[in-house]
mmCIF file of the C-alpha atoms, coordinates in Angstrom:
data_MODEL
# 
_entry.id   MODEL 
# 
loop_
_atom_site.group_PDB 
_atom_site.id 
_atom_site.type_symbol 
_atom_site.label_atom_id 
_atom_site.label_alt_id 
_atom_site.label_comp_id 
_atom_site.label_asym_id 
_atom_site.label_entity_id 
_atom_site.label_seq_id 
_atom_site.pdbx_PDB_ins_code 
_atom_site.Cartn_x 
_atom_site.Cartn_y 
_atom_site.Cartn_z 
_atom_site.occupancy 
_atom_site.B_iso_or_equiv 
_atom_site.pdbx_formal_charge 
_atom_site.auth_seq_id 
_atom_site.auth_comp_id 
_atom_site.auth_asym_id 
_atom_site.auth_atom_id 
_atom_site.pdbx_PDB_model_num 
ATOM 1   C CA . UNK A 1 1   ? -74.146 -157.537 45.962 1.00 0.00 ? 1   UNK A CA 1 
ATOM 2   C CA . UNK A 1 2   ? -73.865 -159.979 48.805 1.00 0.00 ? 2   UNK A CA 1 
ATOM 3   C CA . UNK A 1 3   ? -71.445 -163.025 47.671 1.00 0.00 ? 3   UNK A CA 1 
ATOM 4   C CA . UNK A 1 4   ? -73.074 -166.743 48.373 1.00 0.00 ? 4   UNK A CA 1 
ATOM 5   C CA . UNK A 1 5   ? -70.737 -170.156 47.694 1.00 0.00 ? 5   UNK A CA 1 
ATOM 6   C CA . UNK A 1 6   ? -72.555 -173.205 46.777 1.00 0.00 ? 6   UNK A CA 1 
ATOM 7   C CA . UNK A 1 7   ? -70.877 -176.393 45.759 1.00 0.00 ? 7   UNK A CA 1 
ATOM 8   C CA . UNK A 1 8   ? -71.950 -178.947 44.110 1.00 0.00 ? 8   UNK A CA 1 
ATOM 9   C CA . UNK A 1 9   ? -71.498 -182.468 42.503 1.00 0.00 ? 9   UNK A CA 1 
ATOM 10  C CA . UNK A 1 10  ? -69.860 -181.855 39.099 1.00 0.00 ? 10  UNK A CA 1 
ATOM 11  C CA . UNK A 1 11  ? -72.643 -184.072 37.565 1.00 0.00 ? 11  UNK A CA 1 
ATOM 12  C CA . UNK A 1 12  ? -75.609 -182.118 39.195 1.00 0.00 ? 12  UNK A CA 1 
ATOM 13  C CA . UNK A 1 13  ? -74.296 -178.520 38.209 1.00 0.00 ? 13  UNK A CA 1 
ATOM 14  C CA . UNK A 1 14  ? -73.977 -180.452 34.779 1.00 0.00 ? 14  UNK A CA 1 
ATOM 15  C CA . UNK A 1 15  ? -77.068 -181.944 34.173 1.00 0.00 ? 15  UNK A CA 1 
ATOM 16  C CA . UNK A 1 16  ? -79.520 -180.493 36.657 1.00 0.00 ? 16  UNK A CA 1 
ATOM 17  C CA . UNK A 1 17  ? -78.433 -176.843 38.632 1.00 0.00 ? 17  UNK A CA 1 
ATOM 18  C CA . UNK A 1 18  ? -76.955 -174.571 35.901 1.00 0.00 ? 18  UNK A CA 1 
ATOM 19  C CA . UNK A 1 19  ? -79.917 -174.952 33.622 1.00 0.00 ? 19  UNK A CA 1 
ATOM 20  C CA . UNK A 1 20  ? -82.214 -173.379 36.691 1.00 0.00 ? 20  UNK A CA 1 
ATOM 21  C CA . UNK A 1 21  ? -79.742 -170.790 38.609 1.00 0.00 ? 21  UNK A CA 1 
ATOM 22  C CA . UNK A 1 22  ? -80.992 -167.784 35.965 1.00 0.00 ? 22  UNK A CA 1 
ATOM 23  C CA . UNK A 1 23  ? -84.264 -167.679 37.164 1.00 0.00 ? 23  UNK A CA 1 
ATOM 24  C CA . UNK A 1 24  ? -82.419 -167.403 41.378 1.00 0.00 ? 24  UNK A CA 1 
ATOM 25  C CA . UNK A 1 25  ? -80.320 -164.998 40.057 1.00 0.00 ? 25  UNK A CA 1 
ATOM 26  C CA . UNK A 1 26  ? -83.372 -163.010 37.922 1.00 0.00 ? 26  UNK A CA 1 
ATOM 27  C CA . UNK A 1 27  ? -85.453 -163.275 41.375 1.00 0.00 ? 27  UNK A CA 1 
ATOM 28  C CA . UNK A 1 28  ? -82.482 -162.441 43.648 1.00 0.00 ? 28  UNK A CA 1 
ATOM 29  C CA . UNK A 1 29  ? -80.368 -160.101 41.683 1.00 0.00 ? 29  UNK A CA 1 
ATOM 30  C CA . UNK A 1 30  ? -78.871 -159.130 44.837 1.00 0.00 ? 30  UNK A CA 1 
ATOM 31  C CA . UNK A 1 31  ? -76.732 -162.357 45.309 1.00 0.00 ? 31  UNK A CA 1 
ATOM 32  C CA . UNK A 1 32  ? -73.559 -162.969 43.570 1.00 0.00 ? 32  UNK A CA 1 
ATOM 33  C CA . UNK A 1 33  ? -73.821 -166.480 43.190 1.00 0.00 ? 33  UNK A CA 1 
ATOM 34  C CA . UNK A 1 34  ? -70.714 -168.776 43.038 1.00 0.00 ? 34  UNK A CA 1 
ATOM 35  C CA . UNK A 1 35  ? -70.800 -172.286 42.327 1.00 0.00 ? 35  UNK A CA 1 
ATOM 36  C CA . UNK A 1 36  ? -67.919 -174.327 43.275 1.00 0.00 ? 36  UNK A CA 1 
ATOM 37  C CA . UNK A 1 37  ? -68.562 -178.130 41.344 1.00 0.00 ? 37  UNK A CA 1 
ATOM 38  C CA . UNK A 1 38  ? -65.552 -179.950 43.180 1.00 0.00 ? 38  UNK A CA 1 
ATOM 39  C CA . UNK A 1 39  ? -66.686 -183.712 43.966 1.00 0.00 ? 39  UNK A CA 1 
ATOM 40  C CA . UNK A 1 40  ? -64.275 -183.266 47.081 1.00 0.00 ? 40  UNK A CA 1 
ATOM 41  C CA . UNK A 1 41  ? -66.237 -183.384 50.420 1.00 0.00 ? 41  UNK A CA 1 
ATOM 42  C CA . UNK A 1 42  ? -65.678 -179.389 51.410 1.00 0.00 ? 42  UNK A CA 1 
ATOM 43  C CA . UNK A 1 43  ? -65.032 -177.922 54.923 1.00 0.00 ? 43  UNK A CA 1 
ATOM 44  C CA . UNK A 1 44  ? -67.913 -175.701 55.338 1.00 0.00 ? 44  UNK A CA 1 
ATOM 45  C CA . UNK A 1 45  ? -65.659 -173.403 57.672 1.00 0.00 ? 45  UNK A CA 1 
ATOM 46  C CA . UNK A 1 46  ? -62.037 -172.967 56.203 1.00 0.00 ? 46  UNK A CA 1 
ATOM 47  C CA . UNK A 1 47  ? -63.799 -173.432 52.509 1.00 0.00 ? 47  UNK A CA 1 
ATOM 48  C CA . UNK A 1 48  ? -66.127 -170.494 53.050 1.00 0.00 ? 48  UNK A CA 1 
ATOM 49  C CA . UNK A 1 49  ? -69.038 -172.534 51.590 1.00 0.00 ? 49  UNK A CA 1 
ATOM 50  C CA . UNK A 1 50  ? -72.291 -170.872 52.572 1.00 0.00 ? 50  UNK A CA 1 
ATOM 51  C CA . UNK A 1 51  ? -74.882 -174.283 50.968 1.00 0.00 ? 51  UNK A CA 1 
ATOM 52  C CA . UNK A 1 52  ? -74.523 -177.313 49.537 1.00 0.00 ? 52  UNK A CA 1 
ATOM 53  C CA . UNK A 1 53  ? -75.636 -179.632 47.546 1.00 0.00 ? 53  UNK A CA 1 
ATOM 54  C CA . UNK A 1 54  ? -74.980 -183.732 48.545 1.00 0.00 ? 54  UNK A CA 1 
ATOM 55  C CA . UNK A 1 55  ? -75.969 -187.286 47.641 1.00 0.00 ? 55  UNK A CA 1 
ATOM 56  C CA . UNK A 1 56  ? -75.844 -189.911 50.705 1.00 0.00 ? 56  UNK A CA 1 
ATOM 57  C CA . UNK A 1 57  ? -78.029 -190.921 53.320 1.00 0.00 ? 57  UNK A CA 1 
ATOM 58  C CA . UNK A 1 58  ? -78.743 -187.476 54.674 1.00 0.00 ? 58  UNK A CA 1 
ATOM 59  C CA . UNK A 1 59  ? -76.569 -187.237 57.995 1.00 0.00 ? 59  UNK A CA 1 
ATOM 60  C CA . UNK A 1 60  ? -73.167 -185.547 57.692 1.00 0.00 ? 60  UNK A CA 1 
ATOM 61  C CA . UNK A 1 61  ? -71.572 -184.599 60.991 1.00 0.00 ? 61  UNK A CA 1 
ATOM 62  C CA . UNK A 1 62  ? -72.091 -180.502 61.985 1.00 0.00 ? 62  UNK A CA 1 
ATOM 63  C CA . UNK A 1 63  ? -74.468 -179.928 59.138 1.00 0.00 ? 63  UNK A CA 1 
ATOM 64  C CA . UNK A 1 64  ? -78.285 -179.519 58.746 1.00 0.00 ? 64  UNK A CA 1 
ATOM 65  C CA . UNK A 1 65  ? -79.764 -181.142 56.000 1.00 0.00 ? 65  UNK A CA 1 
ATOM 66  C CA . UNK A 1 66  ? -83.109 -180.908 54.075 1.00 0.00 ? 66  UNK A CA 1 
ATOM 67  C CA . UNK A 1 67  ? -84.115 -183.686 51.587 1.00 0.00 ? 67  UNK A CA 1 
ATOM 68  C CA . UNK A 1 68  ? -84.612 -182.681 47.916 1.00 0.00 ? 68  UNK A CA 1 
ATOM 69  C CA . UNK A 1 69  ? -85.242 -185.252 45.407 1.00 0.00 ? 69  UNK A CA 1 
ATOM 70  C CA . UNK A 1 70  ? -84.609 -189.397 45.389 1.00 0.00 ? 70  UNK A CA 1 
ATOM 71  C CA . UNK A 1 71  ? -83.416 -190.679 42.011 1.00 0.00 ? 71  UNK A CA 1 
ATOM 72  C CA . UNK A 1 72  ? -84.671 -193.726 40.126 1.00 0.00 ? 72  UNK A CA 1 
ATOM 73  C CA . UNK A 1 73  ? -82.316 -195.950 37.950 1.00 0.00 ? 73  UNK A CA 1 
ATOM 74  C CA . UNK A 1 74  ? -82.978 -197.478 34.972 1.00 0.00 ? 74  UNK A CA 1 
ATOM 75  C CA . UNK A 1 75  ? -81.063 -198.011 31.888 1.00 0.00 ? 75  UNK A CA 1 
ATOM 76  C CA . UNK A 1 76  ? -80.448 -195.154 28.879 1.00 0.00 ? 76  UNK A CA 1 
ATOM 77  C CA . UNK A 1 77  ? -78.721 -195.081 25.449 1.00 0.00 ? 77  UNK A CA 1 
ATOM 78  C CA . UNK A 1 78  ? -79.059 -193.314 21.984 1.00 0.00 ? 78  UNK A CA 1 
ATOM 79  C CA . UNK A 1 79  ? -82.150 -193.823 20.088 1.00 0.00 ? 79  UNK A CA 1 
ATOM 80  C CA . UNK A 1 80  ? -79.315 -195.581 17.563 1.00 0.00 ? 80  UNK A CA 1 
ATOM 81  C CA . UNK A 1 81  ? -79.459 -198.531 19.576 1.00 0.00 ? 81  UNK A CA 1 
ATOM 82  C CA . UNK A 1 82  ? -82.985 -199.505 19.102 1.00 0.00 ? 82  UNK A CA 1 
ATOM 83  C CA . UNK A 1 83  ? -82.649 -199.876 15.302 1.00 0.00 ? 83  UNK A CA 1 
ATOM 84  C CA . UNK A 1 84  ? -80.132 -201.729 13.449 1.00 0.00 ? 84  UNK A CA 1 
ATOM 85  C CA . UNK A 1 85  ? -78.699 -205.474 13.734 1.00 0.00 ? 85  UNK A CA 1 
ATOM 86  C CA . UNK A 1 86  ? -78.288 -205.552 17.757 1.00 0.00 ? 86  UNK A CA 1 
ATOM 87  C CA . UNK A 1 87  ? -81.089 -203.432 18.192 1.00 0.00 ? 87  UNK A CA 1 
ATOM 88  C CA . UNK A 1 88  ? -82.355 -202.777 22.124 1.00 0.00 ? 88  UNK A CA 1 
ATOM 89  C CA . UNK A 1 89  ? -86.000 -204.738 22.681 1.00 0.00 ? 89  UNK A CA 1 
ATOM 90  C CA . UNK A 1 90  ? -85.469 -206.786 26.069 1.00 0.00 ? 90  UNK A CA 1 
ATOM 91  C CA . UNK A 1 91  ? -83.015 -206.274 28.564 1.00 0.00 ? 91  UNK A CA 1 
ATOM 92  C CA . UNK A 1 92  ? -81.448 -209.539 27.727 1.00 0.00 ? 92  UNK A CA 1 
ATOM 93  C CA . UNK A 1 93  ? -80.627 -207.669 24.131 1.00 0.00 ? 93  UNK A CA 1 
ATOM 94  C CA . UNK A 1 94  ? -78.062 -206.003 26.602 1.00 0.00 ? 94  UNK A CA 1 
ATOM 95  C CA . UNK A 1 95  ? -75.395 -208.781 25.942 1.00 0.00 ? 95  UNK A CA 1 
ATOM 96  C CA . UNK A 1 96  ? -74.311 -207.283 22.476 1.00 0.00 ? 96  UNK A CA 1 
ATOM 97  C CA . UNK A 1 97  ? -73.957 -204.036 23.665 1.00 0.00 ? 97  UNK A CA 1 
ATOM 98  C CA . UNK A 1 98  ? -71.129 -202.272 25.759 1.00 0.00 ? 98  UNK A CA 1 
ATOM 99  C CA . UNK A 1 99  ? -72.316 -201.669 29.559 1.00 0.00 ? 99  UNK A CA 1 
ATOM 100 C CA . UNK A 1 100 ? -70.917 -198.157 30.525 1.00 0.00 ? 100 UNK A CA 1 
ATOM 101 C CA . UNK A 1 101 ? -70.589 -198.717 34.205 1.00 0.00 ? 101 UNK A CA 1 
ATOM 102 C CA . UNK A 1 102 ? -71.301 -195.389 36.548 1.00 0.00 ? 102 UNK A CA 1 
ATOM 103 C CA . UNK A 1 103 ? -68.315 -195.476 39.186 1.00 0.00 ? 103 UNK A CA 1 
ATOM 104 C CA . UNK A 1 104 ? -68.622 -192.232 40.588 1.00 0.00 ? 104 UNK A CA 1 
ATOM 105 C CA . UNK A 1 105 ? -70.504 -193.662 44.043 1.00 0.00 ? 105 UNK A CA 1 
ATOM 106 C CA . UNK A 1 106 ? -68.224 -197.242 44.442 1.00 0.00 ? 106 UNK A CA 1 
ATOM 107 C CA . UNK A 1 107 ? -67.286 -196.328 47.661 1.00 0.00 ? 107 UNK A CA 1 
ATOM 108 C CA . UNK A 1 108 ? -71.419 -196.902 48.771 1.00 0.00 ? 108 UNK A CA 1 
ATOM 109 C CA . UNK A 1 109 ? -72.720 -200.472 49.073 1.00 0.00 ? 109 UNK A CA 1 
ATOM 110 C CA . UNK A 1 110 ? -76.258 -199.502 48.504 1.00 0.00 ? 110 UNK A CA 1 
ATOM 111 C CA . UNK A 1 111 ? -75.302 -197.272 45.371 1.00 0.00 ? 111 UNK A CA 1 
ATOM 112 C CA . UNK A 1 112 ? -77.219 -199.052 42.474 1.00 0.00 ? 112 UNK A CA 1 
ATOM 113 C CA . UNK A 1 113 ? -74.984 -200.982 39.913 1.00 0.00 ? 113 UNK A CA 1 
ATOM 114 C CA . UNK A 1 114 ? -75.388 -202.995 36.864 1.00 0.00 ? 114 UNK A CA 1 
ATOM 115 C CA . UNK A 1 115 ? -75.731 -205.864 38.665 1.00 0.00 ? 115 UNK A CA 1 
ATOM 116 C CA . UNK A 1 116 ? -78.329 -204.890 41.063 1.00 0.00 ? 116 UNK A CA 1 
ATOM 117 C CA . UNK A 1 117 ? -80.620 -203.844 37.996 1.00 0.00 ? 117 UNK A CA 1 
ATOM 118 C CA . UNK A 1 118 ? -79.799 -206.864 35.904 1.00 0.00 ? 118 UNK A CA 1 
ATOM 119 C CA . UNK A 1 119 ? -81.234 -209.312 38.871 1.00 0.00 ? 119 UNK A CA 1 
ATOM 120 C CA . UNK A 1 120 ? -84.224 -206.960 39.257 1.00 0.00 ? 120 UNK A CA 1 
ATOM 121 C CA . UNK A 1 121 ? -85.118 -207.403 35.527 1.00 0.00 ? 121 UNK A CA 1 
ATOM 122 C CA . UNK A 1 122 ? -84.512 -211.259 35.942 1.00 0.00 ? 122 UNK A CA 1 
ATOM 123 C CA . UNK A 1 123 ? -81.244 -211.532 33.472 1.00 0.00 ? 123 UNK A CA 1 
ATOM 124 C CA . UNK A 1 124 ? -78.412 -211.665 35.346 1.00 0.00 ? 124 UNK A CA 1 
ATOM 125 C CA . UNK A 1 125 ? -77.232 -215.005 34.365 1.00 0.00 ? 125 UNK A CA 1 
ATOM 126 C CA . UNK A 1 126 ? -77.862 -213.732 30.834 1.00 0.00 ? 126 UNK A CA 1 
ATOM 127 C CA . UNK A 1 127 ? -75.593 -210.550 31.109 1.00 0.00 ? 127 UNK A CA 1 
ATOM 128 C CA . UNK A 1 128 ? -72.476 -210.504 32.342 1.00 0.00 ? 128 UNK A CA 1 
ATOM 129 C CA . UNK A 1 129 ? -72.620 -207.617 34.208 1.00 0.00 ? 129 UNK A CA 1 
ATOM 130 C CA . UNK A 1 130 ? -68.899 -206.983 35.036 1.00 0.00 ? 130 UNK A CA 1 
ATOM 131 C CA . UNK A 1 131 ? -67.683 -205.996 31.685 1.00 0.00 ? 131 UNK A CA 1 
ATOM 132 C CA . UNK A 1 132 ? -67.681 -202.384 30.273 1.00 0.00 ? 132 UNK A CA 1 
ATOM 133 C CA . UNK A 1 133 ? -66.149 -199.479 30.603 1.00 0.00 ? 133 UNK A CA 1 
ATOM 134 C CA . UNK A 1 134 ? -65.813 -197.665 34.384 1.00 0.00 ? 134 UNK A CA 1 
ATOM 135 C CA . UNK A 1 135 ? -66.265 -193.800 34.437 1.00 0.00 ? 135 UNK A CA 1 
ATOM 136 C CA . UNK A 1 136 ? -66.161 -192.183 37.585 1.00 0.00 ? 136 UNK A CA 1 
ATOM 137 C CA . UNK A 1 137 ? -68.543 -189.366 36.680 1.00 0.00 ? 137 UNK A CA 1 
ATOM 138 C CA . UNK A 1 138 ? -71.741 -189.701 36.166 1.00 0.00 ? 138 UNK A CA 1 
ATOM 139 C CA . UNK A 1 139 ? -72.473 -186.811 33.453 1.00 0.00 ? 139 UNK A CA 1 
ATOM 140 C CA . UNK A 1 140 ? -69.219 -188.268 31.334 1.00 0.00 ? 140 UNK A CA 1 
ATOM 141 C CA . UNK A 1 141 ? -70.943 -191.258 31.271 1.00 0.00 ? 141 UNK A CA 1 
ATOM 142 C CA . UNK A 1 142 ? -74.193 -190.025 29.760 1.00 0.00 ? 142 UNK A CA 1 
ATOM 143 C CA . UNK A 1 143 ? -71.984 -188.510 27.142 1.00 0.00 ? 143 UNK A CA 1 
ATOM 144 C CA . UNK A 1 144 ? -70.836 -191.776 26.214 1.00 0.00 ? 144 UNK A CA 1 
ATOM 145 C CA . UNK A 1 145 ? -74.458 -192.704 26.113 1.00 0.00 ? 145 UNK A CA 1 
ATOM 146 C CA . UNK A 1 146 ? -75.348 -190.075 23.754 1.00 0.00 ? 146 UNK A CA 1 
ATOM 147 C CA . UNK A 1 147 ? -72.697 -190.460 21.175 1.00 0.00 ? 147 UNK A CA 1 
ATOM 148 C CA . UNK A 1 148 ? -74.241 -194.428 20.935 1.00 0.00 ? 148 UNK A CA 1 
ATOM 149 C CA . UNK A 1 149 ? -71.184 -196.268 22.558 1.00 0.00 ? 149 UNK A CA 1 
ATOM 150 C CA . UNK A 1 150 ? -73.064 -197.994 25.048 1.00 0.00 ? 150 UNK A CA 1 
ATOM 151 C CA . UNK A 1 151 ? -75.764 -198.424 27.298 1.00 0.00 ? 151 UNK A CA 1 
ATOM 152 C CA . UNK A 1 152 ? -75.416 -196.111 30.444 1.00 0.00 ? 152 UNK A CA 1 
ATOM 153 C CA . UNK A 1 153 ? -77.282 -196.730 33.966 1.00 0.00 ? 153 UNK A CA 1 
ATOM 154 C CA . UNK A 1 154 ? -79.684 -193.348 34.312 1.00 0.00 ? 154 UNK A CA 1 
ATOM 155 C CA . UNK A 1 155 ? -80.849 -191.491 37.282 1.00 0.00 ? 155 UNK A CA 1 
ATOM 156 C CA . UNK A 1 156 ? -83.922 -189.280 37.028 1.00 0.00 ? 156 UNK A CA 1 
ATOM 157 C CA . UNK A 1 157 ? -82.170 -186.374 38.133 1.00 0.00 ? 157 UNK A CA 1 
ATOM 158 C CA . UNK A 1 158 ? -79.428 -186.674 35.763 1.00 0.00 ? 158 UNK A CA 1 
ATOM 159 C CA . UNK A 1 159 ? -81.115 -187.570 32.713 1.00 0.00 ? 159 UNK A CA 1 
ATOM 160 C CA . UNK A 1 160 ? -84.107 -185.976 32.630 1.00 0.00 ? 160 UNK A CA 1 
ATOM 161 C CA . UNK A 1 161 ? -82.965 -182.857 29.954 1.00 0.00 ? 161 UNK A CA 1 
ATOM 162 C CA . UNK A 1 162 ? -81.145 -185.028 27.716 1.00 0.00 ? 162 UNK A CA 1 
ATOM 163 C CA . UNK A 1 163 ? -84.490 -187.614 27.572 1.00 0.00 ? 163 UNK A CA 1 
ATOM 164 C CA . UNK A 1 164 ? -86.827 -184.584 27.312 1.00 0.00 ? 164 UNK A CA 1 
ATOM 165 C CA . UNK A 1 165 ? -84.664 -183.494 23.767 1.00 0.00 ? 165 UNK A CA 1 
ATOM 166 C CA . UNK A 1 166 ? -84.905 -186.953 22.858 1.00 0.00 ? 166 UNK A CA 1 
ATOM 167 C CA . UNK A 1 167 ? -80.864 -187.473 23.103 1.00 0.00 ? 167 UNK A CA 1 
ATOM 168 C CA . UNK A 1 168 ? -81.173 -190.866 25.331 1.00 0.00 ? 168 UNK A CA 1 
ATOM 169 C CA . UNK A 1 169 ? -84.062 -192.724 25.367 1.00 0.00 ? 169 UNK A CA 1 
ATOM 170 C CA . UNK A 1 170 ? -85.203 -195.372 28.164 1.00 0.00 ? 170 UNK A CA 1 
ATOM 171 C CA . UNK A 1 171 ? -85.421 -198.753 26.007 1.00 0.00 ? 171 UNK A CA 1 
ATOM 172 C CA . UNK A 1 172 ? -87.354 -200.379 29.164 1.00 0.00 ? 172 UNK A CA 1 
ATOM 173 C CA . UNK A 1 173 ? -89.932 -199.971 31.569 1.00 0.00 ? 173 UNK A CA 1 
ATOM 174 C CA . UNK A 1 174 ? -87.845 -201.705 35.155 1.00 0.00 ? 174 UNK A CA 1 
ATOM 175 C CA . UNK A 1 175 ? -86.867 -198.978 37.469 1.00 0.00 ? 175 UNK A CA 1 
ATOM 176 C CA . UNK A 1 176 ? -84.671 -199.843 40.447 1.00 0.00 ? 176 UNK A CA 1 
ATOM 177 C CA . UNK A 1 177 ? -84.851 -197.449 43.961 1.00 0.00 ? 177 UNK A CA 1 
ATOM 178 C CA . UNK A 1 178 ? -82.377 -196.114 45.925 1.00 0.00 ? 178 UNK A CA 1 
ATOM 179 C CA . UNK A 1 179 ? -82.083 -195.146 49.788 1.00 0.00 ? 179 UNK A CA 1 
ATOM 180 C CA . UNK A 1 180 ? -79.933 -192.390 48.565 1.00 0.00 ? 180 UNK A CA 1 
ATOM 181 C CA . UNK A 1 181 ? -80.946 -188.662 47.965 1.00 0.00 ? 181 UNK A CA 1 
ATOM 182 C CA . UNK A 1 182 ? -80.147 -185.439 47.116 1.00 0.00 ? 182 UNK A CA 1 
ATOM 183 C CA . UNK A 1 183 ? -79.503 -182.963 49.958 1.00 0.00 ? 183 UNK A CA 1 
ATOM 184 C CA . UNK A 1 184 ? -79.580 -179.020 50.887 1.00 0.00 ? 184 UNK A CA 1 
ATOM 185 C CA . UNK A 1 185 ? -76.843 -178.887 53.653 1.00 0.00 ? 185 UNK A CA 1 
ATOM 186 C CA . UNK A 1 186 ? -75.216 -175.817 55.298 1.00 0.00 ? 186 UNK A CA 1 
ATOM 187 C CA . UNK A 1 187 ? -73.863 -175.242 58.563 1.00 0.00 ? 187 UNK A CA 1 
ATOM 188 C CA . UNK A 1 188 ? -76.536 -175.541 61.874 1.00 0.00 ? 188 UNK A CA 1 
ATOM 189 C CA . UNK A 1 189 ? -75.555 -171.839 63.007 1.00 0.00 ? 189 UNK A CA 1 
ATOM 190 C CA . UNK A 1 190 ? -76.605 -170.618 59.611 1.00 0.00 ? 190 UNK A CA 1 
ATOM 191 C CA . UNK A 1 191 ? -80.245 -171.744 59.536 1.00 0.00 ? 191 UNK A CA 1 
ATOM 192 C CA . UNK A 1 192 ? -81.918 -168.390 59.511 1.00 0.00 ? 192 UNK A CA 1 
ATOM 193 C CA . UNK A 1 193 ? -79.336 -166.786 57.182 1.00 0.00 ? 193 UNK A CA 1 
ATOM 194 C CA . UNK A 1 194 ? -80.931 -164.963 54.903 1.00 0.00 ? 194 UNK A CA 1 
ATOM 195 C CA . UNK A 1 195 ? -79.056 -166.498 51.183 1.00 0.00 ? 195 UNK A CA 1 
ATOM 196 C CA . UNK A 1 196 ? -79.128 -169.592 52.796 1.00 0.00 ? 196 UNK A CA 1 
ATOM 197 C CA . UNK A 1 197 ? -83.190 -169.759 53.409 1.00 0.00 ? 197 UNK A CA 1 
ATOM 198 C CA . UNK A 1 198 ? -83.900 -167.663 50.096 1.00 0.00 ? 198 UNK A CA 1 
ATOM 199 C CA . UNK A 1 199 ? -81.544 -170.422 48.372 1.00 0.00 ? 199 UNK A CA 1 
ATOM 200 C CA . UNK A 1 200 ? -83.329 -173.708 50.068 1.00 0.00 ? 200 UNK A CA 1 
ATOM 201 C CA . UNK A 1 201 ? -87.075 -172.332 49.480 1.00 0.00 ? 201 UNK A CA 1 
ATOM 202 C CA . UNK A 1 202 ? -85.994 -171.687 45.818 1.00 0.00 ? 202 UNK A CA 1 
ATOM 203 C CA . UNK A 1 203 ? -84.792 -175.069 45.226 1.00 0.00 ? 203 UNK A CA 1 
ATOM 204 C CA . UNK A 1 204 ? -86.871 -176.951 47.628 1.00 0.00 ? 204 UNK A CA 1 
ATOM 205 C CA . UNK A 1 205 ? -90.101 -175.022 44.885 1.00 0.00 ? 205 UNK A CA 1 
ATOM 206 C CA . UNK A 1 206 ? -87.442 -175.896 42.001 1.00 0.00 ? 206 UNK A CA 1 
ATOM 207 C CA . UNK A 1 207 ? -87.529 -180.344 43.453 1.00 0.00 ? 207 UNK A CA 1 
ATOM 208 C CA . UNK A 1 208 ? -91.207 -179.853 44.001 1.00 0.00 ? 208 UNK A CA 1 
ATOM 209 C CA . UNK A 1 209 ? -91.982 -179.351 40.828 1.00 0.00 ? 209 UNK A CA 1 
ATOM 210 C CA . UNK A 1 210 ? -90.277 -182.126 38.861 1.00 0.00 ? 210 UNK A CA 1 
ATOM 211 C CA . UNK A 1 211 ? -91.865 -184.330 41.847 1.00 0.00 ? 211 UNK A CA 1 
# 
């Protein structure tokens, strides 16, 4: 068995990566995967990180990176909150509700927000956008979502399981874009490696095919 480190946002490993690694390991039996899920920007070198897994603009100094999927945002909650008195028909409807606001990327200007999505659905003088409750990871966040305590901002990547088994639902049809994306990175020396190319054409087939 050949040892191979990959780390990972906390959130992806969460919501996207751990549901997928038993069909690497079932292909690669070989490979004694470890996943390390620390949000903490790693060393490559004194870490002993072989591949990794980032969201950003797809440049981080020494590394090599290879584009894997680009999230959409739109708003999610609990099917609860499209029945009853306050119930969820036009974005606007987001007044009586509690905003759960994603503040695990504040440190990016470009990171969507609340705000941004309000003035794309043409209501941000009707929401006030600033109240809420902050959570710095996204996958906590979603959690809050499920249990019906608010309305959560959703990224494809993220949410795609829990909308699949019907546990949030997408109460409207305004998307917003973001510049940022989901990146393989590993060290430039270690391009022809051969964990780190089986690993990157396994999930570079696994993004294609929830393109």
């Amino acid at each position: 068995m050949q040892a191979f480190t990959v780390t990972v946002p906390a959130a992806f490993a969460d919501k996207c990566l751990l549901r997928r690694v038993d069909c690497f390991q079932q292909r690669h039996p070989y490979y004694d995967l470890r996943i390390d899920t620390s949000n903490r920007l790693v060393d490559f070198t004194s870490d002993r990180v072989d591949v990794g897994i980032r969201y950003g603009a797809g440049t981080w100094s020494g590394l090599t990176s290879t584009f894997l999927l680009r999230d959409k945002f739109f708003p999610v909650c609990s099917p609860a909150l499209l029945r009853g008195k306050q119930k969820l028909k036009t974005p606007a409807d987001l007044q009586h509700h509690l905003l759960i606001q994603d503040a695990s990327m504040r440190s990016s200007g470009v990171f969507p927000t609340w705000r941004s999505w309000l003035q794309k659905a043409g209501c941000r003088n009707v929401v006030d956008c600033n109240r809420g409750i902050r959570i710095n990871d996204s996958a906590a966040a979603y959690q809050t979502a499920i249990s019906g305590n608010g309305v959560a901002p959703g990224r494809t990547t993220l949410v795609e399981h829990d909308l699949k088994e019907g546990k949030l639902v997408k109460p409207f049809d305004v998307a917003q874009s973001c510049e940022l994306a989901y990146y393989l990175v590993h060290k430039k020396r270690s391009e022809s490696a051969p964990p780190i190319v089986t690993f990157k054409e396994w999930l570079i087939a696994e993004a294609g095919s929830r393109a």
